[in-house]
C-alpha positions as CSV (number, residue, x, y, z in Angstrom):
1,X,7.6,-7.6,-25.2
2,X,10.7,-9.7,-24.7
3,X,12.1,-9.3,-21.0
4,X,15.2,-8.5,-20.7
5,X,17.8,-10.5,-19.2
6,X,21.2,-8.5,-18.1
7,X,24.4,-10.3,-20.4
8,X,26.4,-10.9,-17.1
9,X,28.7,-12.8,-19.2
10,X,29.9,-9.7,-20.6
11,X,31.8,-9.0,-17.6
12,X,34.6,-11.5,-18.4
13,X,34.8,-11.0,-22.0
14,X,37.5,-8.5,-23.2
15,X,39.7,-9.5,-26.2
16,X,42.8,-7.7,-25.4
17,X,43.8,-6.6,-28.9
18,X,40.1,-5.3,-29.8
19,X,37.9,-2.4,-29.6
20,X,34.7,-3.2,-27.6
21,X,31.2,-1.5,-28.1
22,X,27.8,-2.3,-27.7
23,X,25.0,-1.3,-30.4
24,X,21.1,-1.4,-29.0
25,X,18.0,-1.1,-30.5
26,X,14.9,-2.3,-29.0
27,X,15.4,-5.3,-28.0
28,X,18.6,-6.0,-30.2
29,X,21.8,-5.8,-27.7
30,X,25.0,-6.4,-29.3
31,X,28.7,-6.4,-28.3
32,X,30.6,-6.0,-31.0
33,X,34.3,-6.3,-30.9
34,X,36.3,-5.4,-33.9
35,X,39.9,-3.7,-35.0
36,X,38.1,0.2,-34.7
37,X,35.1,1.8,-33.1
38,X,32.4,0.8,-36.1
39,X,29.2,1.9,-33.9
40,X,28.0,4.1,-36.1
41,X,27.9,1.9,-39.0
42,X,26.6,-1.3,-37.0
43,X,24.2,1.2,-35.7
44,X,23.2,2.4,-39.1
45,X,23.2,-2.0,-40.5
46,X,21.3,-3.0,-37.5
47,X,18.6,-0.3,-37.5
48,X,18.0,-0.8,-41.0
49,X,17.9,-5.0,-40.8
50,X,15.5,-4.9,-38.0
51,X,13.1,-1.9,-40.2
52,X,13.5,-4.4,-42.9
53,X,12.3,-7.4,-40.6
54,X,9.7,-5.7,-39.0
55,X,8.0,-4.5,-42.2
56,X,7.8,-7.8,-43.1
57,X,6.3,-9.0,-40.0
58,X,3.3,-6.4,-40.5
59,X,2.8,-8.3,-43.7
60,X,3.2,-11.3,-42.6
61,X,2.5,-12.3,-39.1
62,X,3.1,-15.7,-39.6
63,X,6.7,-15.2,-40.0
64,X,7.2,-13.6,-36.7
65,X,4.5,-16.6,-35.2
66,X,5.5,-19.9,-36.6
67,X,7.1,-22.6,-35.0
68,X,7.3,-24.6,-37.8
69,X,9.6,-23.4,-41.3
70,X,7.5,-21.5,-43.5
71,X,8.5,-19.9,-47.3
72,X,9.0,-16.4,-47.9
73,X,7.9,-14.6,-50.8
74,X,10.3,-13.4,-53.8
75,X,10.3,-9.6,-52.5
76,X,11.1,-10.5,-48.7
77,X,13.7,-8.5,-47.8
78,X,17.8,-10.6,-47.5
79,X,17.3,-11.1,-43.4
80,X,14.0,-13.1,-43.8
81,X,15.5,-15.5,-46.7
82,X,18.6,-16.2,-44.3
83,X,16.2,-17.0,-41.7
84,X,13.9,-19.3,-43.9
85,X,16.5,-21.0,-45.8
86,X,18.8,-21.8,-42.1
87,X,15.5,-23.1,-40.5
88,X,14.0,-25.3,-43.1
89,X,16.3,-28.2,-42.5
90,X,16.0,-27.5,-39.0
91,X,12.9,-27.8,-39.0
92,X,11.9,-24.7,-36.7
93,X,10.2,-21.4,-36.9
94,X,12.0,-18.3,-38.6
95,X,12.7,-16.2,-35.9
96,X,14.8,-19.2,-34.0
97,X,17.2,-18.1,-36.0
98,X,16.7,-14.4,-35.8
99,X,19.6,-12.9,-33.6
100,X,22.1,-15.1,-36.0
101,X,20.7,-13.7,-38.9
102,X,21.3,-10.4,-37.7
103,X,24.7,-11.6,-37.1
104,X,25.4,-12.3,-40.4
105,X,23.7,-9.0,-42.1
106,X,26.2,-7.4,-39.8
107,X,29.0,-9.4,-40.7
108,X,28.3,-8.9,-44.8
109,X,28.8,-4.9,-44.1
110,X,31.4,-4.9,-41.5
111,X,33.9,-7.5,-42.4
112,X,34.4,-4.4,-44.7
113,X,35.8,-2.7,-42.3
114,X,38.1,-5.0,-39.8
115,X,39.7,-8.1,-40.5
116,X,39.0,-9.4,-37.3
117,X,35.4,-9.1,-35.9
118,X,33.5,-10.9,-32.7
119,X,29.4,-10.3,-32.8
120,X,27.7,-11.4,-29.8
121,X,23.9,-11.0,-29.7
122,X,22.3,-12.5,-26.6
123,X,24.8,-15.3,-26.6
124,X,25.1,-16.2,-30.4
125,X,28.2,-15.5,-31.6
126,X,29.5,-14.6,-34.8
127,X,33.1,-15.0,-35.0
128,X,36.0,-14.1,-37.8
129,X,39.3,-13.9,-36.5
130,X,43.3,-14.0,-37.4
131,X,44.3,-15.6,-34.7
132,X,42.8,-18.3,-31.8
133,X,39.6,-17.5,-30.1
134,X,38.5,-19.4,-27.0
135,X,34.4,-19.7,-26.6
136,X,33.4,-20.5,-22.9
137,X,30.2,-22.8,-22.9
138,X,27.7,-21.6,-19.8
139,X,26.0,-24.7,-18.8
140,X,24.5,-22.6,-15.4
141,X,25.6,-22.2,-11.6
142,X,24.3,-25.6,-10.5
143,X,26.0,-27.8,-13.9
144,X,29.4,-29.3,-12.8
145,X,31.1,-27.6,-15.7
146,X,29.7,-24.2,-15.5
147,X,32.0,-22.1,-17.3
148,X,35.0,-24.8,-17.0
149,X,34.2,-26.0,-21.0
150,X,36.2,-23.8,-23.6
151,X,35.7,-24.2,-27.1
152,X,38.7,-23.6,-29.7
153,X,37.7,-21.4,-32.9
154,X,40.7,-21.9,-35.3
155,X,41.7,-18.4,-37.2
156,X,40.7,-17.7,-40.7
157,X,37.4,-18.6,-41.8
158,X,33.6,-17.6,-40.6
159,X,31.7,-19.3,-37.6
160,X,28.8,-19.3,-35.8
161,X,28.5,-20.3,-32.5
162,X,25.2,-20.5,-30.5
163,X,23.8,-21.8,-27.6
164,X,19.9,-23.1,-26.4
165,X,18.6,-24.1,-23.2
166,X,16.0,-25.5,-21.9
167,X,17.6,-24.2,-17.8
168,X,18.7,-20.9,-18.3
169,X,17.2,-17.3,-20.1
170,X,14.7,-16.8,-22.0
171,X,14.9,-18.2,-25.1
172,X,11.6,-20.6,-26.1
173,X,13.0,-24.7,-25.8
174,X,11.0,-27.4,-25.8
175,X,14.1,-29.2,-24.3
176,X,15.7,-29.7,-20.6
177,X,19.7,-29.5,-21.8
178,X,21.7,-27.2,-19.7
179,X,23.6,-26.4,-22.7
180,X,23.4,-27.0,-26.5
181,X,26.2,-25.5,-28.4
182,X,26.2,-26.0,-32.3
183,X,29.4,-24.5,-34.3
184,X,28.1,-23.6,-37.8
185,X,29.6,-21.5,-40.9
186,X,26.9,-19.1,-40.5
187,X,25.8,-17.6,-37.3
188,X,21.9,-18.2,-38.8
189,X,22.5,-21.9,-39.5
190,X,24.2,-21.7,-35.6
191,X,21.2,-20.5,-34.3
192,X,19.1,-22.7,-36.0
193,X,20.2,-25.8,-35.4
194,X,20.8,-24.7,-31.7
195,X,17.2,-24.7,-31.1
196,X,16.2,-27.5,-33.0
197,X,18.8,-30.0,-31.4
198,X,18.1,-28.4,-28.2
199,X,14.4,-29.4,-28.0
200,X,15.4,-33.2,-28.3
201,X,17.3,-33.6,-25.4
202,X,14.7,-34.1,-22.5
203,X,16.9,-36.9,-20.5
204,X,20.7,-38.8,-20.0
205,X,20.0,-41.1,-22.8
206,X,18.9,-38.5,-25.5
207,X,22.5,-37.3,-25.3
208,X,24.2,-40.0,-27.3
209,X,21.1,-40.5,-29.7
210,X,21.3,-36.7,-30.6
211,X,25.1,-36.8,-31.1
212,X,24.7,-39.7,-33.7
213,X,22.0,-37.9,-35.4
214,X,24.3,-35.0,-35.5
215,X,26.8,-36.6,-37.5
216,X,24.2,-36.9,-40.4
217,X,23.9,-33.2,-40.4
218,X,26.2,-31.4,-42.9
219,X,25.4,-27.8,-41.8
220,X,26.7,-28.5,-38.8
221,X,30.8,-28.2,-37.8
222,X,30.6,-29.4,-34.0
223,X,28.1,-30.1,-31.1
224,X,28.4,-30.0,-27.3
225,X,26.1,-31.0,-25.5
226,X,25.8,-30.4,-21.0
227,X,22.6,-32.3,-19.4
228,X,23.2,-32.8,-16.0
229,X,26.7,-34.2,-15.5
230,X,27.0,-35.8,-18.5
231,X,29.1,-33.4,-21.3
232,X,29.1,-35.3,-25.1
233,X,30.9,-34.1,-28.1
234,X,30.9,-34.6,-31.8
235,X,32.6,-32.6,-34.9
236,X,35.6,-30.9,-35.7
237,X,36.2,-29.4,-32.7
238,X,38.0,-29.1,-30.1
239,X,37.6,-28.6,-26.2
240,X,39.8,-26.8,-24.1
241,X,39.6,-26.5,-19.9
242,X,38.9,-23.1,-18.6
């Protein structure tokens, strides 16, 4: 069972012109902020992704196992070939990219309904707004830039915005970054690529090897990387002061 870590961040999150409301399930725990109260209907979405997922998982224990990308068969259900297809570049596991696939299930249904939508799921954010949105990067209590690092999401379009770790919650890194923030157009591809660049950086002098090899990376919009006190950026992107 997956421990369960309390989303103090949560605290100082409240969109002004947006309804707030979380939607759980096992160990799915969302805060969704949209234009109305949709909890029933993310409800109703999320329950029947993760019955979808979890079928496929009796199936197929390797999906739910693998650390590694692995193929899906033709009948798998839509949340498993988001998974597989925005980890097989990355080159990790299917379920590193679970709680941005869920994201983007969500957001297929519900961008329906409100033309302005905010999905957080453990950290990974979906976001689809009108107007400005300002991301704060948590690089921990002990980083010199703790919550001081903003990140700009320009209105219009899709994003996903996740974070890895190899310092803080429980998320499985094989890295030592305080923070790894990847800005995506899927929440999936996010997530994805959050873990995979995450598990590079293991010292200083990673930081600037894994920036250049981000650039090579078309999936991905924007890094931001935190080790220690050293903070490097790549991408369209930009960085505000919070």
């Amino acid at each position: 069972m997956v421990e369960y870590v309390e989303r103090f961040y949560r605290k100082t999150i409240k969109p002004s012109d947006l309804f707030s409301f979380p939607v759980k399930i096992k160990e799915s725990d969302l805060m969704i902020y949209a234009q109305a109260d949709l909890s029933e209907l993310t409800y109703s979405i999320l329950d029947k992704e993760r019955r979808n997922l979890e079928a496929y998982i009796r199936y197929n224990p390797q999906f739910r196992d693998s650390l590694i990308p692995i193929s899906v068969d033709d009948f798998a259900p839509p949340i498993c070939k988001i998974m597989v297809e925005s980890t097989k570049k990355a080159k990790v596991g299917p379920m590193a990219a679970v709680a941005g696939a869920v994201n983007d299930r969500l957001a297929s249904e519900l961008l329906f309904k409100t033309t302005d939508l905010i999905i957080e799921n453990g950290g990974d954010l979906l976001i689809h707004s009108l107007k400005e949105r300002i991301v704060a990067i948590y690089a921990g209590e002990d980083s010199p830039f703790r919550t001081h690092i903003g990140l700009l999401i320009n209105p219009g379009k899709t994003y996903g915005v996740a974070t890895s770790s190899g310092q803080i919650g429980p998320s499985l890194s094989f890295g030592k970054a305080d923070a790894v923030t990847i800005i995506a157009r899927s929440s999936a591809m996010a997530d994805a690529w959050a873990t995979s660049i995450g598990n590079l950086i293991n010292s200083k002098k990673d930081v600037e090897k894994v920036l250049k090899y981000c650039e090579n990376i078309q999936e991905i919009i924007g890094v931001v990387i935190v080790f220690q006190d050293v903070l490097g950026v790549r991408g369209d992107i930009q960085l505000v002061h919070l």
